[in-house]
Backbone as CSV, one residue per row, in Angstrom:
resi,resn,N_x,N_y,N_z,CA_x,CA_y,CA_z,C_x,C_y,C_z
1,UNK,-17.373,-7.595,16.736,-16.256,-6.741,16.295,-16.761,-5.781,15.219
2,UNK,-16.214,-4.716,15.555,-17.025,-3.468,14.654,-16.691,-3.515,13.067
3,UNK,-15.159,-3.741,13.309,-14.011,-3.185,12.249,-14.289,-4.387,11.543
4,UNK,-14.499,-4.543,10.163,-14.554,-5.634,8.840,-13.651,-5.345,7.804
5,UNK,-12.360,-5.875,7.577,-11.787,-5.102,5.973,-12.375,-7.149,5.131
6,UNK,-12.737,-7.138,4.071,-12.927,-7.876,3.069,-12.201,-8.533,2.164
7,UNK,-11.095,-9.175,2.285,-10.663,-9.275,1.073,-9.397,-9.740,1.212
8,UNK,-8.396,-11.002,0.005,-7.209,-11.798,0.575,-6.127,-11.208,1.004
9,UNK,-4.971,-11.613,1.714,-3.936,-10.568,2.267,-3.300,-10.283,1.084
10,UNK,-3.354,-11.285,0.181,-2.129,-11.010,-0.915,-2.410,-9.498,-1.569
11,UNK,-3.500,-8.918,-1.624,-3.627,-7.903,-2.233,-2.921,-7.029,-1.991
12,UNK,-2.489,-6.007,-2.386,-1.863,-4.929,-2.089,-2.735,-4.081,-1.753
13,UNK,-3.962,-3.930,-1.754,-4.653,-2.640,-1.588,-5.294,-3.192,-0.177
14,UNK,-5.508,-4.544,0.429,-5.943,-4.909,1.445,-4.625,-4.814,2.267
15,UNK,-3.452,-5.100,1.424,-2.461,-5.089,2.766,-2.591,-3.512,3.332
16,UNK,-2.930,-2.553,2.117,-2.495,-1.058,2.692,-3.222,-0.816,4.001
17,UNK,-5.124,-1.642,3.831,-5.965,-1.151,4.778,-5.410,-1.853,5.795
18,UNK,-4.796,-2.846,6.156,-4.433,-4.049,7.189,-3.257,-2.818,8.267
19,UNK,-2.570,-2.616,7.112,-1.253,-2.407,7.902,-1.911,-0.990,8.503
20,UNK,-2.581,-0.038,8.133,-2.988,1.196,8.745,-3.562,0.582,10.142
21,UNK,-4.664,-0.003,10.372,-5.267,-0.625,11.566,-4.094,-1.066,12.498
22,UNK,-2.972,-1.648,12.171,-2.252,-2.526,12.834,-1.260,-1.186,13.419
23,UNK,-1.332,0.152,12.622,-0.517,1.108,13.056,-0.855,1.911,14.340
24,UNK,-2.863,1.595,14.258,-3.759,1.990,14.881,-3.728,1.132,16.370
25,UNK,-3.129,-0.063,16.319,-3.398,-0.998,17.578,-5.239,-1.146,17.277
26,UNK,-5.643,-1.318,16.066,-7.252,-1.365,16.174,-7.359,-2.529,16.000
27,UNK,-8.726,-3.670,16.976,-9.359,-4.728,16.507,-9.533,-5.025,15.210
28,UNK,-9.499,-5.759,14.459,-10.856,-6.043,13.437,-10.830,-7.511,12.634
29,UNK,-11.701,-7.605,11.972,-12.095,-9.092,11.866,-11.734,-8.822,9.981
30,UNK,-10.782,-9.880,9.507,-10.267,-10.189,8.022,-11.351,-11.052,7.837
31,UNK,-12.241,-10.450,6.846,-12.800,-11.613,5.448,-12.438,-12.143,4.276
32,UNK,-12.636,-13.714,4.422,-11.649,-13.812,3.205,-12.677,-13.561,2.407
33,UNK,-12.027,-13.275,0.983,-12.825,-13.309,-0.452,-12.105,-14.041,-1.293
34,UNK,-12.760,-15.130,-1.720,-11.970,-15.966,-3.108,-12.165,-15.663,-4.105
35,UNK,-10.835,-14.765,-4.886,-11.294,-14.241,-6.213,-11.361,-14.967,-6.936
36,UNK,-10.237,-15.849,-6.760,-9.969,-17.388,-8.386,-11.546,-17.841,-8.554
37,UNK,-12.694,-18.094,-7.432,-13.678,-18.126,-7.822,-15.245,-17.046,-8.341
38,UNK,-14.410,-15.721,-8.314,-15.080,-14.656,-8.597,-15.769,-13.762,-7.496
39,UNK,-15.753,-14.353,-6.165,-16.838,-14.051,-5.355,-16.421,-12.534,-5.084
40,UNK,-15.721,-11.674,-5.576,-15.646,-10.114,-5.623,-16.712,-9.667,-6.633
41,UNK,-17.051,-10.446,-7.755,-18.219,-10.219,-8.759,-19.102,-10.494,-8.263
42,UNK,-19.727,-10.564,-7.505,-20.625,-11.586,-7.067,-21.521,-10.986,-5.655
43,UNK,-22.719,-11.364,-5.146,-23.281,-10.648,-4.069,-22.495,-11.899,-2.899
44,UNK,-22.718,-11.624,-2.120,-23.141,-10.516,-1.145,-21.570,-9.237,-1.371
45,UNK,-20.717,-9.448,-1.967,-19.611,-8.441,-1.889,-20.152,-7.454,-2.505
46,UNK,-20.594,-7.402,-3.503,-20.807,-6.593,-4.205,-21.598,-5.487,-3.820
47,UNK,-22.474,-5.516,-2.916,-23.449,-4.800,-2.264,-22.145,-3.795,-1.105
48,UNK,-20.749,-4.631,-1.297,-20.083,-3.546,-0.198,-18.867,-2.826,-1.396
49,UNK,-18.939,-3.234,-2.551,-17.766,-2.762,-3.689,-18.640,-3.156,-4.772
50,UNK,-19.724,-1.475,-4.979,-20.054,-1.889,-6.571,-19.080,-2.109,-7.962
51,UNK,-18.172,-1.998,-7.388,-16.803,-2.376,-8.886,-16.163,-3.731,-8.596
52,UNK,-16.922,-4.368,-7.910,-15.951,-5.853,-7.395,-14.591,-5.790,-7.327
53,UNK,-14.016,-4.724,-6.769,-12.739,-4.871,-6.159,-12.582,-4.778,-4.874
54,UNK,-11.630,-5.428,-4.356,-11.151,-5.587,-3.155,-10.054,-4.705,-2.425
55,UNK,-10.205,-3.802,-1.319,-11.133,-4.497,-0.658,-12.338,-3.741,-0.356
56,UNK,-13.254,-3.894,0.786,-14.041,-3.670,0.996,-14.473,-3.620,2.638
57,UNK,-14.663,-2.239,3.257,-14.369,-2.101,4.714,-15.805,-1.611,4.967
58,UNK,-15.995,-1.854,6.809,-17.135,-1.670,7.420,-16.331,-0.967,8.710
59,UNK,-16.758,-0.624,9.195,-16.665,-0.018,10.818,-18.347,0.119,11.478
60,UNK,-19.121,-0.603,11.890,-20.539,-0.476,12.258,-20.812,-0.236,11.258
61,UNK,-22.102,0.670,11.111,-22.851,0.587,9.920,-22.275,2.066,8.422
62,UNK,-20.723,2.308,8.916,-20.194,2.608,7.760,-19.848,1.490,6.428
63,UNK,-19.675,1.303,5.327,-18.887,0.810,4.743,-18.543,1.954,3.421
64,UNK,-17.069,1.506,3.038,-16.546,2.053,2.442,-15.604,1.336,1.494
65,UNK,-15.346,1.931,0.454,-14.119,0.921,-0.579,-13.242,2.061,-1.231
66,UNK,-11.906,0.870,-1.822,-11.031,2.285,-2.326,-10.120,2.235,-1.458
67,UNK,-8.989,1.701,-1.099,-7.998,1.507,-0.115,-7.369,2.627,0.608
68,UNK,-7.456,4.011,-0.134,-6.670,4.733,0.021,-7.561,6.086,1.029
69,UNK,-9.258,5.774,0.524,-10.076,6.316,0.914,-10.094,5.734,2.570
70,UNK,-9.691,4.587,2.656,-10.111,4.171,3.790,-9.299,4.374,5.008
71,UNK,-7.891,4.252,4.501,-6.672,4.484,5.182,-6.658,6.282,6.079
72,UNK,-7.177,6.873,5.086,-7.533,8.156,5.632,-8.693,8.238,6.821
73,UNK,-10.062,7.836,6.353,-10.759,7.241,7.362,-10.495,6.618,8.539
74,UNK,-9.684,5.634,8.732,-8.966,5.475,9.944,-8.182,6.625,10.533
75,UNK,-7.192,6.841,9.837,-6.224,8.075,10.542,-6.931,8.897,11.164
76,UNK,-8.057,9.134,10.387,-8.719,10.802,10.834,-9.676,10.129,12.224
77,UNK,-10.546,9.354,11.766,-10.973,8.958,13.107,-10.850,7.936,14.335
78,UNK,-9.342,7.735,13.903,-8.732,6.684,15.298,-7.554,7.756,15.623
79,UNK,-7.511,8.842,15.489,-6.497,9.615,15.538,-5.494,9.682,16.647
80,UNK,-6.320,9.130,17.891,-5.843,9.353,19.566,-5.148,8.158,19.583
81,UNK,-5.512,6.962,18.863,-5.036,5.352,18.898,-3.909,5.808,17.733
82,UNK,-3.028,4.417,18.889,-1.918,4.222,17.942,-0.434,4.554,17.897
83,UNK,-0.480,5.114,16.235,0.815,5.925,16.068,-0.214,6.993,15.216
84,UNK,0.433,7.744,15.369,0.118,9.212,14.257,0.450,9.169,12.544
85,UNK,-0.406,8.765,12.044,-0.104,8.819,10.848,-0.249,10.285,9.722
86,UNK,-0.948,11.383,10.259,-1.287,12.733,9.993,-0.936,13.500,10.460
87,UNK,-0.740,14.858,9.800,0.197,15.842,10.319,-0.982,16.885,11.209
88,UNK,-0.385,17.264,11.765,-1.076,18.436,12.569,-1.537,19.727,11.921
89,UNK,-0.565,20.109,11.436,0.106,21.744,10.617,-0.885,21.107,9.037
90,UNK,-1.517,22.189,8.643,-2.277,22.395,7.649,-1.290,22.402,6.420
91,UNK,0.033,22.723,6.539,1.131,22.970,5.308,1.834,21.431,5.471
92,UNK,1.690,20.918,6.431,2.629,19.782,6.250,1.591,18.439,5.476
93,UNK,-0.016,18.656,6.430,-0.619,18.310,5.311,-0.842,18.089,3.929
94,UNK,-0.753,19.251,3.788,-0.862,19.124,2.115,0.645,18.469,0.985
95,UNK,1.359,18.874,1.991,2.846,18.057,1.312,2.429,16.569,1.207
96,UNK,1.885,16.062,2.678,1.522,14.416,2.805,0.500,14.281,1.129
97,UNK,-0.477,15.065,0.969,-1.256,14.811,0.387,-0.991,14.622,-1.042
98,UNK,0.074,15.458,-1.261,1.401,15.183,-2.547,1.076,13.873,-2.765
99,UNK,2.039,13.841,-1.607,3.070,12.917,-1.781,1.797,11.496,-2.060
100,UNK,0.876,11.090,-1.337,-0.119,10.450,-1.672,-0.562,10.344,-2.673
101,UNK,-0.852,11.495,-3.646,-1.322,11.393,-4.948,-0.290,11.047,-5.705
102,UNK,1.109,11.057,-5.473,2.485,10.268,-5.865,2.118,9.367,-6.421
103,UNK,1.771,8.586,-4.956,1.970,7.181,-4.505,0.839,6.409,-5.559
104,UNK,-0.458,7.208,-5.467,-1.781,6.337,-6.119,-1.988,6.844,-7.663
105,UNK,-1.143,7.821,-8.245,-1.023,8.340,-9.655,0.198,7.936,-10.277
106,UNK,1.549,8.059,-9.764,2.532,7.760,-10.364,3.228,6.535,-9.804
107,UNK,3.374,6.082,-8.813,4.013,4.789,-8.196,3.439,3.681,-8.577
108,UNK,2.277,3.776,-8.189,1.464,2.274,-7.916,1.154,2.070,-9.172
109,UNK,0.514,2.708,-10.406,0.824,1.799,-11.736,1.855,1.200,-12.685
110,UNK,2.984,2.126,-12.040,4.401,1.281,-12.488,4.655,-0.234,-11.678
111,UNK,4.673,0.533,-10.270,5.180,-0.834,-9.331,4.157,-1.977,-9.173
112,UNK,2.511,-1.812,-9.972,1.643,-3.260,-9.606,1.818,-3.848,-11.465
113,UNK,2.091,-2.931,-11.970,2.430,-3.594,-13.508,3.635,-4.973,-13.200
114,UNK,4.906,-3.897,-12.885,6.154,-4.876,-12.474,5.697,-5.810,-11.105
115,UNK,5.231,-6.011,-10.464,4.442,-6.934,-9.453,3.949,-8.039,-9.999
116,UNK,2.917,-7.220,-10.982,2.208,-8.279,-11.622,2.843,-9.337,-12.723
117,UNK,4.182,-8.553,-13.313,4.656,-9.228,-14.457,6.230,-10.251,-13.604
118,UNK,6.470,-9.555,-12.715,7.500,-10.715,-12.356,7.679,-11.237,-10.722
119,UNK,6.137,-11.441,-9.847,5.970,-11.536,-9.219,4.706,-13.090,-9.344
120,UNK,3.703,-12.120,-9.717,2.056,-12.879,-9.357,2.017,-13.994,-10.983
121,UNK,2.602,-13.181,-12.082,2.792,-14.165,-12.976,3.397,-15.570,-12.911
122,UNK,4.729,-15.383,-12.587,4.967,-16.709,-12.138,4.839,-17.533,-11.312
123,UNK,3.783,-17.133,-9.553,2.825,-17.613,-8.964,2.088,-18.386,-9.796
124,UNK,1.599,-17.840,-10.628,0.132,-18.320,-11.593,0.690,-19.299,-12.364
125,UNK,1.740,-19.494,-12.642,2.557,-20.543,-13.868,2.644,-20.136,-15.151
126,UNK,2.676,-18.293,-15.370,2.713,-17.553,-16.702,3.733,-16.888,-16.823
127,UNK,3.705,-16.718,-18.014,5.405,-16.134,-18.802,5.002,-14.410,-18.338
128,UNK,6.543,-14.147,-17.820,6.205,-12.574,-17.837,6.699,-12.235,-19.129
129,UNK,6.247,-10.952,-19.095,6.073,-10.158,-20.613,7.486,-9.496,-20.393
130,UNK,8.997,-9.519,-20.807,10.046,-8.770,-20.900,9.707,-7.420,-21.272
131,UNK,9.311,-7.270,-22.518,8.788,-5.742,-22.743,8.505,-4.714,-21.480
132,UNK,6.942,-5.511,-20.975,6.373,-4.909,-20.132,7.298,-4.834,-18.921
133,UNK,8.297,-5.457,-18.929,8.674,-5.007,-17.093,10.146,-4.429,-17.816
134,UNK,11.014,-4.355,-18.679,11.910,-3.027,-19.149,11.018,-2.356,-19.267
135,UNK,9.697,-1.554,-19.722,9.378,-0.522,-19.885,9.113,0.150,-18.804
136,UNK,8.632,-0.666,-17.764,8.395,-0.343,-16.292,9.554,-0.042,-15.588
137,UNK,10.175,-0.917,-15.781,11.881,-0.881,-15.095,12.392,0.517,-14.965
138,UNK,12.273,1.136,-16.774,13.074,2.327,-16.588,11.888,3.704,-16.458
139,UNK,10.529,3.290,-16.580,9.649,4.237,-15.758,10.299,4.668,-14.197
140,UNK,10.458,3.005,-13.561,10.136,3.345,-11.889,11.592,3.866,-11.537
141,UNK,12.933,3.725,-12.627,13.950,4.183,-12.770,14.254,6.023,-12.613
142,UNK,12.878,6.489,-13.292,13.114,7.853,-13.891,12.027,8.568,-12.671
143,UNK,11.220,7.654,-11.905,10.776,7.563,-10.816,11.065,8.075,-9.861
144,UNK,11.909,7.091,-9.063,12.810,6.541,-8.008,14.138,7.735,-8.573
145,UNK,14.300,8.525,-9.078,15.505,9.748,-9.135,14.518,11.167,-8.444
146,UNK,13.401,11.197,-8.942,12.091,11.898,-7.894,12.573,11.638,-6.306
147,UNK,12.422,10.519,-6.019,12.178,10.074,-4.796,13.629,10.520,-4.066
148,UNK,14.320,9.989,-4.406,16.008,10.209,-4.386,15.871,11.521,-3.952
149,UNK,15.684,12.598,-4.529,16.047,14.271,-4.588,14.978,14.586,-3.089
150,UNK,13.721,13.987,-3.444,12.722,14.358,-1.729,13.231,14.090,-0.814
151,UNK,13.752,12.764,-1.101,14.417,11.604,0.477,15.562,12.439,1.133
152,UNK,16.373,13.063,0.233,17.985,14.071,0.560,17.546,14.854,1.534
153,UNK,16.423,15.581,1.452,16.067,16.771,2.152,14.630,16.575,3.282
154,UNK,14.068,15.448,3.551,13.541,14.669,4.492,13.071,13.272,4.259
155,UNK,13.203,12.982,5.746,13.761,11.233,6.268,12.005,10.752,5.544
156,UNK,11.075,11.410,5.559,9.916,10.565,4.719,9.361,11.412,4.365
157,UNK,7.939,11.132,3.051,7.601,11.976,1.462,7.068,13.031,2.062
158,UNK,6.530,13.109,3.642,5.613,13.948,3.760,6.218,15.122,4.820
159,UNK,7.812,14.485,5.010,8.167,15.434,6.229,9.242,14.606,7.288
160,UNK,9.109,15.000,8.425,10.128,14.414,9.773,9.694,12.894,9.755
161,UNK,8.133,13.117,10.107,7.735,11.680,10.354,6.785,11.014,9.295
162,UNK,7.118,9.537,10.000,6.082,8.427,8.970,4.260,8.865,8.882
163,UNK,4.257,8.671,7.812,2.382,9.168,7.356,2.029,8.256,6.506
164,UNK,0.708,8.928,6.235,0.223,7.715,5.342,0.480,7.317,4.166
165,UNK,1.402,8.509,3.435,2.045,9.041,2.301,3.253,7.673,1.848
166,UNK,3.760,7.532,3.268,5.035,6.427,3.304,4.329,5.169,3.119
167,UNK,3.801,4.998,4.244,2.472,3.766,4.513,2.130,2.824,3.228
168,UNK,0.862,3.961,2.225,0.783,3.731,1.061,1.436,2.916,0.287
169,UNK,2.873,2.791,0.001,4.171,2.485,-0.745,4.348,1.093,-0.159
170,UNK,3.798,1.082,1.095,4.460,-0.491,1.651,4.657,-1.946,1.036
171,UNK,2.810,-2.163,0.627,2.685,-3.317,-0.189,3.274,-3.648,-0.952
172,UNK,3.424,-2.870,-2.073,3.969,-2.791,-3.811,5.401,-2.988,-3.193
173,UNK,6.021,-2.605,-2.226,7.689,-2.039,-2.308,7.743,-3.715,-1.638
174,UNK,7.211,-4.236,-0.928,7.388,-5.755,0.239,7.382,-6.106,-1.204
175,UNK,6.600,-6.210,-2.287,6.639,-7.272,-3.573,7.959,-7.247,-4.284
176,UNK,8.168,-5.706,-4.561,9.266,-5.654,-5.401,10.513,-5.761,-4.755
177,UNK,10.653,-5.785,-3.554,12.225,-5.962,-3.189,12.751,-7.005,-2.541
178,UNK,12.083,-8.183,-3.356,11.846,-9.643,-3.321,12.499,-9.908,-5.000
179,UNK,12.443,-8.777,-6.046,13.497,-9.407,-6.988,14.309,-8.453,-7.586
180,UNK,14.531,-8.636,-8.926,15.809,-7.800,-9.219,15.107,-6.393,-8.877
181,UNK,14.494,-6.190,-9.320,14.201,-4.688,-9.158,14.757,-4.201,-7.907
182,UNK,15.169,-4.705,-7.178,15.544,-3.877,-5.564,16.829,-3.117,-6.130
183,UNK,17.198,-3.483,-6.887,18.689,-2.964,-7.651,18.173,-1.675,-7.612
184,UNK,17.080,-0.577,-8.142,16.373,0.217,-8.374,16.502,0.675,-7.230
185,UNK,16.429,0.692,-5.905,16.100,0.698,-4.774,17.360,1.185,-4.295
186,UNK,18.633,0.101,-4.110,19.943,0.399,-3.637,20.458,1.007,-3.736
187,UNK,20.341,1.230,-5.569,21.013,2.028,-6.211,20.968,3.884,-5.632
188,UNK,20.090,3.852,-4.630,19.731,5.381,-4.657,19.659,5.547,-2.605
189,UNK,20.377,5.628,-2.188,20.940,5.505,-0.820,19.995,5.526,0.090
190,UNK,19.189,7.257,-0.280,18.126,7.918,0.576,16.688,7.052,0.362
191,UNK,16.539,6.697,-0.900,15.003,6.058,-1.346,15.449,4.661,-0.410
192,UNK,16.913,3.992,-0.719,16.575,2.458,0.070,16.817,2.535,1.663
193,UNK,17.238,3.592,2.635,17.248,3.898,3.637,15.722,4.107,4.083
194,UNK,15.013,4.880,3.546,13.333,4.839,3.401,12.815,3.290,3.092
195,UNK,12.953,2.445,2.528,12.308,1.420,2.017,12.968,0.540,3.504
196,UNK,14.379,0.518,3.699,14.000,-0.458,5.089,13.584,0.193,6.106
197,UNK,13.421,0.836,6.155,12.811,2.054,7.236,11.311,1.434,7.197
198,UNK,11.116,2.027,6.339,9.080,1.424,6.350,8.657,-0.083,6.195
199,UNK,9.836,-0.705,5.794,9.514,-2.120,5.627,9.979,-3.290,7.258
200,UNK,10.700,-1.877,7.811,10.946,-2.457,9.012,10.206,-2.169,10.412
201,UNK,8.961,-1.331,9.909,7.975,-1.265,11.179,7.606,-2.402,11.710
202,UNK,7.375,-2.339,13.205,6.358,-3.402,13.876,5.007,-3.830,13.498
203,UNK,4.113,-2.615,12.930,3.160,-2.631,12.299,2.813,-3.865,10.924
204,UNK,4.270,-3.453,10.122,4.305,-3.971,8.924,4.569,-5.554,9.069
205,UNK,5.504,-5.698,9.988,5.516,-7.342,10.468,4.644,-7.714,10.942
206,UNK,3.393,-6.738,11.782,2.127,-7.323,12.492,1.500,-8.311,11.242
207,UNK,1.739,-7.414,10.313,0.265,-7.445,8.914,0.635,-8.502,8.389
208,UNK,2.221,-8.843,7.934,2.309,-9.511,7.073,2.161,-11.111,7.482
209,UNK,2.412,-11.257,8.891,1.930,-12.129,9.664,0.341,-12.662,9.505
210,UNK,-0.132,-12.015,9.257,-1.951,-12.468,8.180,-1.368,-13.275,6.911
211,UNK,-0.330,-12.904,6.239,-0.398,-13.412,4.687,-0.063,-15.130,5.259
212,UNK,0.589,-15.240,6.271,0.975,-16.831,6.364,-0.560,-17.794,6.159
């Protein structure tokens, strides 16, 4: 099997690469990596993620890391497989590409902070930090009124149809609308019409079907 992604499902940045493939109808073979014992620090990973993060992808004798880097990599060259995750039109492009740098500049350090503080913390048997997830709260608050105003005027960030732009958002949003925070979510018609929308692909149930 050509296709290798590296790394546990729980991640969010492995679910992103998982669920793109699964959008793809592509083969590929999951490695686990046990972080609780470091083996992301550690060789032989390391030789495929000089920053020991996860995850860490191969296709033959490509490899590549950086979740977001990779997700593109697929799209662009499984393009005929699948579903279409990229736009055709050079202008609709670059909207996707927005909306992407959204997702990996302004979303994802609010929503893996609050993940991390009232999600994976109490997995672990640790106190979440109140501070830290009100401060986040009314970040992803002042957020999510962004999202609200895009969503009014198309059904996803990048346009008519689902991209990788939406895609992106999946992981973090499956964590958070598992607790209060979904309130955040409801509260705003167009953003939670989008959130079961993308949380209700076939794709996305393929993937999450790995975390069992």
């Amino acid at each position: 099997m050509a296709i290798k992604v590296h790394g546990p499902m729980m991640s969010p940045a492995v679910m992103r690469v998982v669920a793109t493939l699964k959008e793809k109808d592509l083969d590929f073979e999951l490695v686990p990596v046990n972080m609780q014992t470091g083996d992301h620090k550690k060789e032989p990973f390391i030789s495929l993620n000089p920053f020991g993060q996860v995850p860490a992808f191969e296709d033959g004798d490509l490899k590549l890391f950086e979740s977001r880097a990779i997700t593109q990599y697929i799209a662009h060259t499984y393009a005929d497989k699948g579903n279409q995750l990229l736009p055709n039109d050079p202008k609709k492009m670059a909207i996707m590409s927005v909306w992407t740098e959204v997702e990996a500049q302004k979303f994802d350090p609010v929503g893996s902070k609050l993940s991390y503080e009232i999600v994976i913390k109490p997995m672990l048997g640790m106190v979440s930090d109140d501070a830290i997830v009100a401060e986040n709260e009314e970040k992803l608050s002042k957020l999510l009124d962004v999202y609200e105003s895009r969503l009014k005027n198309s059904k996803y960030l990048g346009g008519d149809s689902f991209t990788l732009a939406d895609l992106h958002h999946a992981p973090v949003l499956h964590y958070l609308i598992g607790t209060k925070v979904k309130s955040l979510f409801n509260s705003r018609p167009h953003v939670s019409a989008w959130v079961a929308d993308i949380l209700a692909r076939p794709a996305w149930a393929k993937s999450l079907e790995l975390t069992k």
